[in-house]
mmCIF file of the N, C-alpha and C atoms, coordinates in Angstrom:
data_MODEL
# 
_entry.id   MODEL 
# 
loop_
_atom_site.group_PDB 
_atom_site.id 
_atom_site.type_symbol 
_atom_site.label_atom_id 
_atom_site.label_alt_id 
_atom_site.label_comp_id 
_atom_site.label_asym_id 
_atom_site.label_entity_id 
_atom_site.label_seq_id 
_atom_site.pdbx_PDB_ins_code 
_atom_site.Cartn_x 
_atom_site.Cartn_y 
_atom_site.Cartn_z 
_atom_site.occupancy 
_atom_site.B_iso_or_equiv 
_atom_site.pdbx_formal_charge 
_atom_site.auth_seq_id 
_atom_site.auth_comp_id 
_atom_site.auth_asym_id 
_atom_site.auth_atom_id 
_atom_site.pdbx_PDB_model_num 
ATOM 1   N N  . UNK A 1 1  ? 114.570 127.676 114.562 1.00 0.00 ? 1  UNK A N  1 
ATOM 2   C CA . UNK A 1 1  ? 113.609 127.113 113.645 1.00 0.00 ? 1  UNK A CA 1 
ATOM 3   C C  . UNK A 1 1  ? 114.149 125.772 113.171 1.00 0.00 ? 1  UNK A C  1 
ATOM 4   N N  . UNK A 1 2  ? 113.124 124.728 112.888 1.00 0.00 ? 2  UNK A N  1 
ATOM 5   C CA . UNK A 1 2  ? 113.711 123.406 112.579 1.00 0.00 ? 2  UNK A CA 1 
ATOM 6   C C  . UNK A 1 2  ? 113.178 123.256 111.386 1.00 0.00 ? 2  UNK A C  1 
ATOM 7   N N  . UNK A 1 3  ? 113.411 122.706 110.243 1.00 0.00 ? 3  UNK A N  1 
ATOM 8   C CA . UNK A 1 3  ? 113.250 121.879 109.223 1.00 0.00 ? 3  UNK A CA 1 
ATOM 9   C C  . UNK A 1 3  ? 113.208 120.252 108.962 1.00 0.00 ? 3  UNK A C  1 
ATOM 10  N N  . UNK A 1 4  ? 111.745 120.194 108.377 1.00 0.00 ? 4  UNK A N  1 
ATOM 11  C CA . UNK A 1 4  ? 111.769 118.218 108.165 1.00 0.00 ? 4  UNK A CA 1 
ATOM 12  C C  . UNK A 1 4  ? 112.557 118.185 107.017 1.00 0.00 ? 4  UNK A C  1 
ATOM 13  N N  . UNK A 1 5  ? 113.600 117.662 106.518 1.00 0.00 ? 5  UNK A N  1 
ATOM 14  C CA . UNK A 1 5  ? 113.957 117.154 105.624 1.00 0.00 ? 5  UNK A CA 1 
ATOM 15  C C  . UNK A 1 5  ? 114.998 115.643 105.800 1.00 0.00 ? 5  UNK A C  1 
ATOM 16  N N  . UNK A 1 6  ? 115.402 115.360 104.372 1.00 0.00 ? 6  UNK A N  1 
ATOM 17  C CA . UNK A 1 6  ? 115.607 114.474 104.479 1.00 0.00 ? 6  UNK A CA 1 
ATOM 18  C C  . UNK A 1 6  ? 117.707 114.673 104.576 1.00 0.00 ? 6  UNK A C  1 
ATOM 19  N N  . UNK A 1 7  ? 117.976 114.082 105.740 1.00 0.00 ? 7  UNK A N  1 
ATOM 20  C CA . UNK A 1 7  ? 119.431 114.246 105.786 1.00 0.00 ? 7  UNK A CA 1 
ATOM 21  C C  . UNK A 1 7  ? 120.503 112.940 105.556 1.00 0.00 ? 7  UNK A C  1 
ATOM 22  N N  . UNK A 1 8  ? 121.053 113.565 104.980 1.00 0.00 ? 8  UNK A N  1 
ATOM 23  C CA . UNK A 1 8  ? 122.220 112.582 104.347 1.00 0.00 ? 8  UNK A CA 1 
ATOM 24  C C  . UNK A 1 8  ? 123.812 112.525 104.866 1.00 0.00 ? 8  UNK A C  1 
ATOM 25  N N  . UNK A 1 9  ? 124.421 111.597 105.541 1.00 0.00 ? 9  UNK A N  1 
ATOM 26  C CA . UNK A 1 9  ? 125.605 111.467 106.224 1.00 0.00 ? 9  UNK A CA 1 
ATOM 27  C C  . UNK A 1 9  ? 126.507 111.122 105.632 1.00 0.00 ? 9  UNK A C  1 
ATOM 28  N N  . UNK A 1 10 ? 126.854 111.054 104.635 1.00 0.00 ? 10 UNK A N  1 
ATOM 29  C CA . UNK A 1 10 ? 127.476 110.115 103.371 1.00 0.00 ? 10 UNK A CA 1 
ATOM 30  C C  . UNK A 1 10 ? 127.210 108.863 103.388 1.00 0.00 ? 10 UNK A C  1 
ATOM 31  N N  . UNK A 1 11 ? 125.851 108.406 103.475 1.00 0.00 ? 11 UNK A N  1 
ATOM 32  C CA . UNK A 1 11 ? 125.461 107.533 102.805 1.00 0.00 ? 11 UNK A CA 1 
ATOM 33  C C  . UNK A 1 11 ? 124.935 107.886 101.523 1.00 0.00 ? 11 UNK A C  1 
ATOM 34  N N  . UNK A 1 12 ? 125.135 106.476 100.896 1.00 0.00 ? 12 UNK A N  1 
ATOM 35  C CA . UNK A 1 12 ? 124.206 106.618 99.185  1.00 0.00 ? 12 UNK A CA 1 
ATOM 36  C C  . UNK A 1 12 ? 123.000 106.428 98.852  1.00 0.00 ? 12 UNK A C  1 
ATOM 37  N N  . UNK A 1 13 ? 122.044 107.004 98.842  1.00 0.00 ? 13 UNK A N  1 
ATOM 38  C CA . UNK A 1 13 ? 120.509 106.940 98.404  1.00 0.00 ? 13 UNK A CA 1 
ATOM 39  C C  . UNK A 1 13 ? 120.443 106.615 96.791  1.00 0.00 ? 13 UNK A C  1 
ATOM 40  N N  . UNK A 1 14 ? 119.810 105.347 96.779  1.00 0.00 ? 14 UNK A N  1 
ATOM 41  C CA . UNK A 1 14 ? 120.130 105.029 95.678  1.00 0.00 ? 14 UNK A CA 1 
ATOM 42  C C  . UNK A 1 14 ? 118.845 105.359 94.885  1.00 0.00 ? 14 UNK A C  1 
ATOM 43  N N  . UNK A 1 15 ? 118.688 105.504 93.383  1.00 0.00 ? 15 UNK A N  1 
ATOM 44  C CA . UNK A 1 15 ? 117.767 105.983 93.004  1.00 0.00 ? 15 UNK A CA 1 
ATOM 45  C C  . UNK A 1 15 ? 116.411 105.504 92.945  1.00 0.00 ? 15 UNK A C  1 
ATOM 46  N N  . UNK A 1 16 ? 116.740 104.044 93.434  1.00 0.00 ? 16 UNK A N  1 
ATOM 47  C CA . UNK A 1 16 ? 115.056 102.974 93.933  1.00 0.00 ? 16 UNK A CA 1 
ATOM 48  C C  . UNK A 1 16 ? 114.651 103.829 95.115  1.00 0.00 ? 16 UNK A C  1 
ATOM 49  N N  . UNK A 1 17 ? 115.301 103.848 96.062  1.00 0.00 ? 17 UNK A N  1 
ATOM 50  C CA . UNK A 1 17 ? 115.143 103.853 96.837  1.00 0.00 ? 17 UNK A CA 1 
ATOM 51  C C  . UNK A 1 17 ? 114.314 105.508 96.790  1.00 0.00 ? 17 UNK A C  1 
ATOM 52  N N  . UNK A 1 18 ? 114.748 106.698 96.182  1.00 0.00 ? 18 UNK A N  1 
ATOM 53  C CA . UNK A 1 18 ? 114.231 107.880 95.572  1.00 0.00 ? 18 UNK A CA 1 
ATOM 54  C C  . UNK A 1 18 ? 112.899 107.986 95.042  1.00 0.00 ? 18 UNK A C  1 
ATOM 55  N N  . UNK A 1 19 ? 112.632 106.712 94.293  1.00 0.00 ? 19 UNK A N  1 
ATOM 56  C CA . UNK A 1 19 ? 111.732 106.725 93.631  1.00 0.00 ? 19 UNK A CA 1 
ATOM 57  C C  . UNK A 1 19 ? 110.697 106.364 93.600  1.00 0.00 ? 19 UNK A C  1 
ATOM 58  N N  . UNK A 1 20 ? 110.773 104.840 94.457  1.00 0.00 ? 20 UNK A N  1 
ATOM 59  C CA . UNK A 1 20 ? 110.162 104.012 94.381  1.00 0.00 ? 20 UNK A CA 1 
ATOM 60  C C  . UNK A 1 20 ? 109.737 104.048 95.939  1.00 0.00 ? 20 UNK A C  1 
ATOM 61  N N  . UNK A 1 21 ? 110.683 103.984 96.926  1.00 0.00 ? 21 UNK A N  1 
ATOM 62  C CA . UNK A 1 21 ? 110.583 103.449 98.260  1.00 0.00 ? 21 UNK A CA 1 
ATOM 63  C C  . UNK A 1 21 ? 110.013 105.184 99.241  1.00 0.00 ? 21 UNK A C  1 
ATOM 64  N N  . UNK A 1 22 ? 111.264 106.319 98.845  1.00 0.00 ? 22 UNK A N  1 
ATOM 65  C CA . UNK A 1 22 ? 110.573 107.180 99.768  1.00 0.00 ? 22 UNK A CA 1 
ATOM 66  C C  . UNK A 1 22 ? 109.000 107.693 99.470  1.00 0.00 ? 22 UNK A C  1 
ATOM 67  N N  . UNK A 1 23 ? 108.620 107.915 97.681  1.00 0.00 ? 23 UNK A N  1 
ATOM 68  C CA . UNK A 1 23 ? 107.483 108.269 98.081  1.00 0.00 ? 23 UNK A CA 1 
ATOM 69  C C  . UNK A 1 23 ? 106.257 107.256 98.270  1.00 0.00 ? 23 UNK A C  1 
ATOM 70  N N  . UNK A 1 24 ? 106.461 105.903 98.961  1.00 0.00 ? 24 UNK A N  1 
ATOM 71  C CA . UNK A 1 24 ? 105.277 105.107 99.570  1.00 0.00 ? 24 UNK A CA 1 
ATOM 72  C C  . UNK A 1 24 ? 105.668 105.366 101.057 1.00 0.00 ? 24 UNK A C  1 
ATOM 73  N N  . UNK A 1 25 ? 106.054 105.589 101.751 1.00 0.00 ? 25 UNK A N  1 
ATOM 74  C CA . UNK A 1 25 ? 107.107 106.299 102.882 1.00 0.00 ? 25 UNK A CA 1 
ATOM 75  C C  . UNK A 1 25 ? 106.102 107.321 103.330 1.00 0.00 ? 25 UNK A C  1 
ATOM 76  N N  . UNK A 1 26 ? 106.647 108.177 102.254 1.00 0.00 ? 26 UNK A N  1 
ATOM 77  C CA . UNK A 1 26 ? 105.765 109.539 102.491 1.00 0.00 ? 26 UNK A CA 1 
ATOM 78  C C  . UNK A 1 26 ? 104.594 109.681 102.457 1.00 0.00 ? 26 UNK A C  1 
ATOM 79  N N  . UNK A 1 27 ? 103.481 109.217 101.805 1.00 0.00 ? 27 UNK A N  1 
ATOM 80  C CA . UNK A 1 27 ? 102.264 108.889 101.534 1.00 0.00 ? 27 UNK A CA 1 
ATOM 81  C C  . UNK A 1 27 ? 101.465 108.181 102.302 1.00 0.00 ? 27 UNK A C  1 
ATOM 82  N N  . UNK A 1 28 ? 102.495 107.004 103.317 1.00 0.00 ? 28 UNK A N  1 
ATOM 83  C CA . UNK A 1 28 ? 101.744 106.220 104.252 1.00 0.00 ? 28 UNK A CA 1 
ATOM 84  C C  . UNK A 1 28 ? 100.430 106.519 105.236 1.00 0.00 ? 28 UNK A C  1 
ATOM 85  N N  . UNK A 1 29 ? 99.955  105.791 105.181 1.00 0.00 ? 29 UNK A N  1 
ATOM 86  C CA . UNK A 1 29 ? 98.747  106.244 106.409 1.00 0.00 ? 29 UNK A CA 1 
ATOM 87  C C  . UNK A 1 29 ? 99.836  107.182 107.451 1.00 0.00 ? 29 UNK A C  1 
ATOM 88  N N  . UNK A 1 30 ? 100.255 106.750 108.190 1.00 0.00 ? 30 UNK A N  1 
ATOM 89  C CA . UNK A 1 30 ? 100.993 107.584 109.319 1.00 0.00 ? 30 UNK A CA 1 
ATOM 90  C C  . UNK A 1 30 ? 102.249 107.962 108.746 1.00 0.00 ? 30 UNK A C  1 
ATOM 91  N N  . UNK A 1 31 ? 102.229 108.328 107.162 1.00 0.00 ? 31 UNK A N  1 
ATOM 92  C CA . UNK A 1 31 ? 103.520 109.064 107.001 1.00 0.00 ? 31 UNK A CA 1 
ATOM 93  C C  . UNK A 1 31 ? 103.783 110.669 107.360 1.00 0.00 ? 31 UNK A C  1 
ATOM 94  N N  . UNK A 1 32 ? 104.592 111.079 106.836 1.00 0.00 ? 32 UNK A N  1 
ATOM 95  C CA . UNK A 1 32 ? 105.230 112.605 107.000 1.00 0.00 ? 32 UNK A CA 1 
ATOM 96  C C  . UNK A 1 32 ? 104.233 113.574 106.055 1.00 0.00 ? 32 UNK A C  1 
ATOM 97  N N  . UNK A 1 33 ? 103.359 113.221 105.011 1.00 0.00 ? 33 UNK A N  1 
ATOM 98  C CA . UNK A 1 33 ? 102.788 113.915 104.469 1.00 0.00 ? 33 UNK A CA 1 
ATOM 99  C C  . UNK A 1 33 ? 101.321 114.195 105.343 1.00 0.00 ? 33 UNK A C  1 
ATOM 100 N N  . UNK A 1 34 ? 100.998 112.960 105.970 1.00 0.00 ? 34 UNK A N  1 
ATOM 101 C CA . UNK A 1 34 ? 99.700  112.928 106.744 1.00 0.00 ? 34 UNK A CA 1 
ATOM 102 C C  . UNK A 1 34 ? 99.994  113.679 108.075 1.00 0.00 ? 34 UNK A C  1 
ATOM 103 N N  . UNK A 1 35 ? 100.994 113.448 108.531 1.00 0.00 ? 35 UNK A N  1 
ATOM 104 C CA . UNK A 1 35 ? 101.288 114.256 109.262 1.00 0.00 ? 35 UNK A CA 1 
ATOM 105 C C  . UNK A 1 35 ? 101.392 115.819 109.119 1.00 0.00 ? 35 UNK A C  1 
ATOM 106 N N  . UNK A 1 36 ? 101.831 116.604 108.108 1.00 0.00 ? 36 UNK A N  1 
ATOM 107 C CA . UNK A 1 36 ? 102.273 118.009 107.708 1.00 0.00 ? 36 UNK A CA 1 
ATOM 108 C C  . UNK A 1 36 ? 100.818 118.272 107.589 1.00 0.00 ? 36 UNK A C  1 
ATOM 109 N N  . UNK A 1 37 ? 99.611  117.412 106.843 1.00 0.00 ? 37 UNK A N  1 
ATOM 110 C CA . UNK A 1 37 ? 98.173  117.473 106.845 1.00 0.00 ? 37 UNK A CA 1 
ATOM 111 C C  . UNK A 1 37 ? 97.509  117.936 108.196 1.00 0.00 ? 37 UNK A C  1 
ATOM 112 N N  . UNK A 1 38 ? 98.071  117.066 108.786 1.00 0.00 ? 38 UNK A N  1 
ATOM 113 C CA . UNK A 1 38 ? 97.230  117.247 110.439 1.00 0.00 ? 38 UNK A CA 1 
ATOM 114 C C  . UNK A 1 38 ? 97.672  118.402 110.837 1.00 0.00 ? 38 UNK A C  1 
ATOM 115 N N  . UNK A 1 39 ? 99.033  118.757 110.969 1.00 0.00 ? 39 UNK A N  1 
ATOM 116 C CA . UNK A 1 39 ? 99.303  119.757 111.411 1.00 0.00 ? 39 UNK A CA 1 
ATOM 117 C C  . UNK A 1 39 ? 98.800  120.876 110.721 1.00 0.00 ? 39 UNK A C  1 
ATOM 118 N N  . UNK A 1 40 ? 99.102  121.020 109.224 1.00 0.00 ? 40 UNK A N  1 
ATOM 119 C CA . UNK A 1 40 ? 98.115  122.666 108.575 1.00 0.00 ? 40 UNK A CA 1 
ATOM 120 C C  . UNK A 1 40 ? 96.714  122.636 108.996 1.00 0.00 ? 40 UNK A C  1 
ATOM 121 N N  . UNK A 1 41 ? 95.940  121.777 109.406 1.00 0.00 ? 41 UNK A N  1 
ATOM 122 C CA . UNK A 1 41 ? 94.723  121.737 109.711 1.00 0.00 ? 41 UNK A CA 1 
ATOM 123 C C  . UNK A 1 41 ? 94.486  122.081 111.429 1.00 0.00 ? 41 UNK A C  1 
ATOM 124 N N  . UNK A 1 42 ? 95.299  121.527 111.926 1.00 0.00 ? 42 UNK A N  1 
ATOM 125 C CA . UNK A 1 42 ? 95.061  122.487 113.296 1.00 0.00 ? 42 UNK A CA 1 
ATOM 126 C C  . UNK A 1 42 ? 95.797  123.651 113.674 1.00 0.00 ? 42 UNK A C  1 
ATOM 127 N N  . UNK A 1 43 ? 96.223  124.060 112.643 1.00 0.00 ? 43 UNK A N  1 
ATOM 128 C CA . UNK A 1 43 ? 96.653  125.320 112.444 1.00 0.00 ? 43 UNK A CA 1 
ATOM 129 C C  . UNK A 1 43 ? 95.967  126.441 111.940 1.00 0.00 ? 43 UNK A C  1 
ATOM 130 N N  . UNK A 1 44 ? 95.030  125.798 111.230 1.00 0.00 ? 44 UNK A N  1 
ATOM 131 C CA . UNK A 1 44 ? 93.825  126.319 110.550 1.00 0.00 ? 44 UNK A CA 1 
ATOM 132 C C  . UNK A 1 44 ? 93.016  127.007 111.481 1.00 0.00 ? 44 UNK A C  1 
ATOM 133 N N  . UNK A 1 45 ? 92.782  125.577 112.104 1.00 0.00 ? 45 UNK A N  1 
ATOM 134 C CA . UNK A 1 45 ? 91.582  126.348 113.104 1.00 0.00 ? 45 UNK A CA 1 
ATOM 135 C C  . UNK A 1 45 ? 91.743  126.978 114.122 1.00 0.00 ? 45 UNK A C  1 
ATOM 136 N N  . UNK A 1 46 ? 93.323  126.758 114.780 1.00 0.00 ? 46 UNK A N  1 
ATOM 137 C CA . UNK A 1 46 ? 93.845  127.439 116.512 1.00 0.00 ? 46 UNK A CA 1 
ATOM 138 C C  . UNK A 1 46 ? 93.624  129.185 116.039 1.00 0.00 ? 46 UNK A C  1 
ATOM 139 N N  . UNK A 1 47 ? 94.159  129.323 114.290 1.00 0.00 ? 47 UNK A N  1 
ATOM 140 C CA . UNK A 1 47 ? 93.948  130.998 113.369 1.00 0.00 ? 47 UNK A CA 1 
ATOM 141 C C  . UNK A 1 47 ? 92.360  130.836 113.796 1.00 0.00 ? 47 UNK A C  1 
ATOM 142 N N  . UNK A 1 48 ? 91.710  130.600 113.064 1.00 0.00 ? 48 UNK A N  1 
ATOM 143 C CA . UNK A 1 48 ? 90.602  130.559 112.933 1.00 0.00 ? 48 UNK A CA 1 
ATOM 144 C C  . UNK A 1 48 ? 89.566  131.222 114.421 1.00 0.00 ? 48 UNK A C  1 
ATOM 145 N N  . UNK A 1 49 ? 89.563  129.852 115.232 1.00 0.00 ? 49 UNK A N  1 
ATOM 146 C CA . UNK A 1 49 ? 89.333  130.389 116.841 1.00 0.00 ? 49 UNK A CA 1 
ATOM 147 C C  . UNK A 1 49 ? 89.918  131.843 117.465 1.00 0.00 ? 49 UNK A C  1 
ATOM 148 N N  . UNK A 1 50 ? 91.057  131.734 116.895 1.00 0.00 ? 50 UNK A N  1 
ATOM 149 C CA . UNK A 1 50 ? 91.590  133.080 117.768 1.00 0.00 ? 50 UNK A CA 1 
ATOM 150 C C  . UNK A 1 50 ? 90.969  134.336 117.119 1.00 0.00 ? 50 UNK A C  1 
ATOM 151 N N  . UNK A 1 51 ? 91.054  134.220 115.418 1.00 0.00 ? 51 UNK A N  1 
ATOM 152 C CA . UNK A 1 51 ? 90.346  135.749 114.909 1.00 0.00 ? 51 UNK A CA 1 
ATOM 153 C C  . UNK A 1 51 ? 89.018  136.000 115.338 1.00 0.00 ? 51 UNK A C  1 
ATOM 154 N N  . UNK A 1 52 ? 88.254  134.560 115.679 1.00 0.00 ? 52 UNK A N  1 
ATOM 155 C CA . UNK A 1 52 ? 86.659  134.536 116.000 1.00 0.00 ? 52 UNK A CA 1 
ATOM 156 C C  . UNK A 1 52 ? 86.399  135.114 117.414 1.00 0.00 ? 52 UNK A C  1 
ATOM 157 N N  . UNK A 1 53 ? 87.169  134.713 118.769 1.00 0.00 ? 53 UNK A N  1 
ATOM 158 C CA . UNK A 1 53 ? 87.528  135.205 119.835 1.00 0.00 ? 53 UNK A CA 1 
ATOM 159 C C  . UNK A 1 53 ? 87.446  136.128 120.144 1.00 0.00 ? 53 UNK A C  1 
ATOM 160 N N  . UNK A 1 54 ? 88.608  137.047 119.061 1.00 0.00 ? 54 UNK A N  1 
ATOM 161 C CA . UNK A 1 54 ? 89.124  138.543 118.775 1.00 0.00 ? 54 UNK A CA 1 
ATOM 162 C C  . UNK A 1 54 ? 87.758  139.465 118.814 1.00 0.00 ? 54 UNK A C  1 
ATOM 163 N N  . UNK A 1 55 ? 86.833  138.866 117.771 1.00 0.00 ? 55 UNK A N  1 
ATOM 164 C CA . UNK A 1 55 ? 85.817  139.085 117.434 1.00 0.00 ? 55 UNK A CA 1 
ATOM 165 C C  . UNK A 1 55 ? 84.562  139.349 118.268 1.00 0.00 ? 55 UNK A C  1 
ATOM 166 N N  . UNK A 1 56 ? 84.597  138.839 118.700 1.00 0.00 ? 56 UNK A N  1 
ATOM 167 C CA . UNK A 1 56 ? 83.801  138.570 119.506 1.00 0.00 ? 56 UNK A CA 1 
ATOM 168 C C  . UNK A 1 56 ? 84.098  139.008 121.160 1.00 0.00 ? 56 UNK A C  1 
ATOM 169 N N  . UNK A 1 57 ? 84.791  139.269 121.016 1.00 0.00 ? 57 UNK A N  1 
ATOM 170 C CA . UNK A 1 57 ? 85.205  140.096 122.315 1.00 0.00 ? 57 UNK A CA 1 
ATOM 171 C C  . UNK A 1 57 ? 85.624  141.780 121.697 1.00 0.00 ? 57 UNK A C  1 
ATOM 172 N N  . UNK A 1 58 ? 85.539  141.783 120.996 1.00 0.00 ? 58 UNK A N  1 
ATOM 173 C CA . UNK A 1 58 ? 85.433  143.268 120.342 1.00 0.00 ? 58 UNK A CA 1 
ATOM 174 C C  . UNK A 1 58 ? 86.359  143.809 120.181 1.00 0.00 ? 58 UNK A C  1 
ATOM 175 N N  . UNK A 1 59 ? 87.574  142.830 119.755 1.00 0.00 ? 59 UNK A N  1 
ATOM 176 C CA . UNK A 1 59 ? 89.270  143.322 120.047 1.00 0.00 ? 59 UNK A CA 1 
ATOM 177 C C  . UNK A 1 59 ? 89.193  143.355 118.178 1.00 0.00 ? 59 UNK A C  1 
ATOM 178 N N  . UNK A 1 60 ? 90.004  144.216 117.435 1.00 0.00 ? 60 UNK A N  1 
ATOM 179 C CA . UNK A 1 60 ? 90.422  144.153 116.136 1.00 0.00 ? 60 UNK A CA 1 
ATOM 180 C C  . UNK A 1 60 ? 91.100  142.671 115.649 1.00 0.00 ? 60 UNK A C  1 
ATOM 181 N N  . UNK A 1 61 ? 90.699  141.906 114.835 1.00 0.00 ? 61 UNK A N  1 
ATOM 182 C CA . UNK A 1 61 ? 90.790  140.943 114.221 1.00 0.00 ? 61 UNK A CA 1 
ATOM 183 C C  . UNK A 1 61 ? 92.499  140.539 114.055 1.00 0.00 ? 61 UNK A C  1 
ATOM 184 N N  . UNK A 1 62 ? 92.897  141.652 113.449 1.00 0.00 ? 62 UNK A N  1 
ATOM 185 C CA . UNK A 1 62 ? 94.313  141.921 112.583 1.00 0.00 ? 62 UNK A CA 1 
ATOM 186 C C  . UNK A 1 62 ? 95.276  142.532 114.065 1.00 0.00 ? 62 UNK A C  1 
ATOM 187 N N  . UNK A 1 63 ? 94.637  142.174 115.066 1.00 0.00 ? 63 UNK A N  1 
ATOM 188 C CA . UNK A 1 63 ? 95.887  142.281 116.329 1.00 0.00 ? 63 UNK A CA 1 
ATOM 189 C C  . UNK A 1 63 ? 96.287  140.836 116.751 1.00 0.00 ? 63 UNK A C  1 
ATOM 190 N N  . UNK A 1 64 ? 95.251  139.646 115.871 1.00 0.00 ? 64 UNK A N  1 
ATOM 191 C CA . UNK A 1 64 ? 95.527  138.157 115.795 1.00 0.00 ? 64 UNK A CA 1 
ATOM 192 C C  . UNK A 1 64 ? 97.276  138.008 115.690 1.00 0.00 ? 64 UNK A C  1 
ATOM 193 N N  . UNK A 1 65 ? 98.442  137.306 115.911 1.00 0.00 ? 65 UNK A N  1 
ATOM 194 C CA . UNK A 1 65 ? 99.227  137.160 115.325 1.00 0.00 ? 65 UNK A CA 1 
ATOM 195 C C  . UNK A 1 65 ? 99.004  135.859 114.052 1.00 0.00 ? 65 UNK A C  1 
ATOM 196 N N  . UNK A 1 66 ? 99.966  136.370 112.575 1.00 0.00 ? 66 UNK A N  1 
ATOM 197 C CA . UNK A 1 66 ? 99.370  135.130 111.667 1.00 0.00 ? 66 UNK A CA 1 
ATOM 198 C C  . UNK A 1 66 ? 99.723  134.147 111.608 1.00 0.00 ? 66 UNK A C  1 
ATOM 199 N N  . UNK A 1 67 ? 99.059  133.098 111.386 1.00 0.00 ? 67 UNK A N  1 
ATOM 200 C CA . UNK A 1 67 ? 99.134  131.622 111.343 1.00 0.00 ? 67 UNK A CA 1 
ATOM 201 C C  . UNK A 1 67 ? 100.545 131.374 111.150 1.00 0.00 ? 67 UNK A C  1 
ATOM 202 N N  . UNK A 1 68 ? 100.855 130.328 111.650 1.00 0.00 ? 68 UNK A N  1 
ATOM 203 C CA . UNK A 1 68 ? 102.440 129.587 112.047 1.00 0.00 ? 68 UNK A CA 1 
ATOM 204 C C  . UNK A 1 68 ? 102.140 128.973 110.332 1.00 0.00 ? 68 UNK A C  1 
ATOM 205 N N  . UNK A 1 69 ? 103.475 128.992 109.671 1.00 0.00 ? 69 UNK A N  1 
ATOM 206 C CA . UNK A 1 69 ? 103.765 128.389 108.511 1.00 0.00 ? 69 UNK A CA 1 
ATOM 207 C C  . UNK A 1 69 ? 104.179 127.131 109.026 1.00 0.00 ? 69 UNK A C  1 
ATOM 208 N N  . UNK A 1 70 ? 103.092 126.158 108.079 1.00 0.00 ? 70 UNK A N  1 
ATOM 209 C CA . UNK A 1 70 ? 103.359 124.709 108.197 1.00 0.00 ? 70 UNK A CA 1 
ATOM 210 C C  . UNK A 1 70 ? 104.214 124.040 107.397 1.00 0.00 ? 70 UNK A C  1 
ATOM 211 N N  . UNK A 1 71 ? 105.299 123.118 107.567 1.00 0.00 ? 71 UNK A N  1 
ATOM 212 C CA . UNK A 1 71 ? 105.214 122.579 105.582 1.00 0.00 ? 71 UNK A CA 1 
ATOM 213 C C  . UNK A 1 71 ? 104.186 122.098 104.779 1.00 0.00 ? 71 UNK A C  1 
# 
């Protein structure tokens, strides 16, 4: 399993840079938040399609496996 975070090598993150700089960073049109967006959203629906599928082919709903945790 992988984790997005933010990693530190012993460098110093200074507190502008905390405050001010990562969260316009993060927020960007093509930042990491828009991104984690896109991804819970087609995550949404790949769940979604598959319980409808299930459904519809007359298989029990809850034999779906559940949605992949996004950040």
């Amino acid at each position: 399993m992988t984790y997005d975070s933010l990693v530190n090598h012993g460098d110093y993150l200074s507190a502008h840079y905390l405050a001010e700089v990562l969260p316009k960073d993060l927020k960007a049109k093509d930042g990491l938040l828009s991104r984690w967006a896109a991804t819970e959203d087609e995550e949404r629906r790949r769940h979604a399609a598959a319980v409808a599928d299930a459904e519809r082919t007359g298989a029990d709903p809850d034999t779906v496996p559940p949605r992949a945790r996004t950040p």
